[in-house]
N, C-alpha and C positions, 0 to 999 in steps of 0.2 A: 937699487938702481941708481945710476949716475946723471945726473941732469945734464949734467955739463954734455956727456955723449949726446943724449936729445936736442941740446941748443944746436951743438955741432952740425947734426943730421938737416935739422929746421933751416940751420943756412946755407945748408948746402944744396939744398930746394928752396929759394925762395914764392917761385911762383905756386908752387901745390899747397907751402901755406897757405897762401892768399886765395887761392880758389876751396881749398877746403874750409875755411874762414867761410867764404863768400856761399858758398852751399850749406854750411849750419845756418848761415842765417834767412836766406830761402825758405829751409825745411821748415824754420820758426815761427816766419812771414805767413807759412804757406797753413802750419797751423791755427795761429793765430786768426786766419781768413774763412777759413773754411767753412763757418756759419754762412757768411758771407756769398759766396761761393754758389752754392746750392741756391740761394733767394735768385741769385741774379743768372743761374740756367733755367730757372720756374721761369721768370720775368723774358730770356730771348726766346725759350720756345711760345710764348704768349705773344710775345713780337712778332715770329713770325710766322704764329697762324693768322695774325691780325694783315700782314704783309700778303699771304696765299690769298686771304678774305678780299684784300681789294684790290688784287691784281685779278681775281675771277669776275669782280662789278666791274673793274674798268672792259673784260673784254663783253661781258651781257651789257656792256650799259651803249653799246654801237647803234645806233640808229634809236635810242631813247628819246631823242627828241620827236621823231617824225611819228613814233608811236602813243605820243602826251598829244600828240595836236590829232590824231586818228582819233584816239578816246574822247579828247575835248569836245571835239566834232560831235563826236555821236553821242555824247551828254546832254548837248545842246539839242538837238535833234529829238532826244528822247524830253527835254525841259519843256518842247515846246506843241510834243504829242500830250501831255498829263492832261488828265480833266483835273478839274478842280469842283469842291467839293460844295461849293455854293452856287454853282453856275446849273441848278439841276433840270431848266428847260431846256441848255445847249446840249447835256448829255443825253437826256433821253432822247432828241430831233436827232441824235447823231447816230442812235440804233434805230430810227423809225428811217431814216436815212439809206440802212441796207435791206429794209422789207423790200422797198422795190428791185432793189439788184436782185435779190433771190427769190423772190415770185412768194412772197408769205405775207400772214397775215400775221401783226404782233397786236393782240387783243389789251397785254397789263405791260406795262413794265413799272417797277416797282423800286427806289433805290433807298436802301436802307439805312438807317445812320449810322450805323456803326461798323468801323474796318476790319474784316476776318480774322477770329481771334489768332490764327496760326502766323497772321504776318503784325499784330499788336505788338506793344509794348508788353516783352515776357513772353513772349509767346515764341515756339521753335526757331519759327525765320523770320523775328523780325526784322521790322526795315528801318535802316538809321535815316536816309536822305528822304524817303517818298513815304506814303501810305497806300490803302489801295479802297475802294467803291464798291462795294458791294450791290448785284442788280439782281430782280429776277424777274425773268421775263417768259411772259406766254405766248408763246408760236404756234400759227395751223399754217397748213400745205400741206402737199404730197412731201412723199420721207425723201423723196432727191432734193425737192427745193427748201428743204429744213435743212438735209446738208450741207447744199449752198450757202446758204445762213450762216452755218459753224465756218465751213472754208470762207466765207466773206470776215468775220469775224478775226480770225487767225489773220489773215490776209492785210488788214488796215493799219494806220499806224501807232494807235494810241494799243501799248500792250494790256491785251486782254487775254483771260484766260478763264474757260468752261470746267467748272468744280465741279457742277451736277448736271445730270443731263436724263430727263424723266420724259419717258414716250406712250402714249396711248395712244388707240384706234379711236378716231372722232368719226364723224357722219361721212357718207358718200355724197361725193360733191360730180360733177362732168367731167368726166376724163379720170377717174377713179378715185382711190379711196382717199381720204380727209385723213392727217395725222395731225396730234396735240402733242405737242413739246414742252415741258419745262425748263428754262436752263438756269441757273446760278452761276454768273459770272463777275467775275471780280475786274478791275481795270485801277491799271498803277495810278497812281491821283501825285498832284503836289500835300508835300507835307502838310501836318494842321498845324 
């Protein structure tokens, strides 16, 4: 083969040398890159899940203020229904408190010292912020105004809740039959 033919040809395109020049060195670039490459498509598609991510909190996050001060509100409201766990004349005046609303007699109440082991420390649901009061109290009346009792109970502010709830036939009283109640109720307390 004749070189001198190929120099000839080469200037008589000058510009396809140069672009074919300029495309070997691309291919080179492009090889040479290619580790490269690949990290930084991992790295925008990561960008812009992170991108979808906070353009879906900016539009949940609309009226986030008005619903921080709704909860704040009723935190406080719930801080300031807690019994507390040394105060144990006010708690029990506080159940001898709905005998009269429900027409019963509460004969024992009893508060024990220790917080039910399901809402303890280890325990299924416990509680990080509160503890809870464990009571047990003995009720007579007729079974409507025992009811009354449980609805009065539900009904107040300090949250309480009947775990046990144990019914005998007691003595006949005027105006009909005497019922005994057992209940086991627990109420949210401030932490120990």
């Amino acid at each position: 083969m004749n070189f001198s033919v190929i120099i000839d040809k080469l200037r008589q395109y000058p510009v396809a040398v140069i672009c074919a020049v300029i495309l070997l060195l691309l291919v080179f670039i492009v090889f040479l890159r290619s580790s490269v490459t690949s990290e930084l498509s991992v790295q925008e598609s990561d960008l812009n899940s992170r991108i979808r991510t906070i353009s879906e909190n900016i539009k949940n996050a609309k009226g986030l203020k008005q619903d921080t001060e709704k909860l704040d509100a009723m935190v406080e409201q719930i801080d300031l229904s807690l019994f507390n766990r040394y105060e144990r004349a006010i708690n029990i005046n506080f159940f001898y408190g709905l005998e009269d609303m429900a027409g019963v007699v509460i004969s024992n109440i009893g508060q024990l010292s220790e917080s039910d082991a399901i809402y303890a420390k280890g325990g299924a649901r416990k509680l990080e912020l509160y503890s809870t009061l464990v009571y047990n109290i003995n009720v007579s009346g007729s079974f409507s105004n025992i009811l009354k009792f449980l609805y009065e109970l539900d009904r107040v502010d300090p949250l309480i809740r009947v775990t046990e709830f144990n019914v005998s036939r007691g003595g006949d009283v005027l105006g009909g039959a005497n019922v005994d109640a057992r209940l086991r109720v627990l109420v949210l307390a401030k932490k120990d």
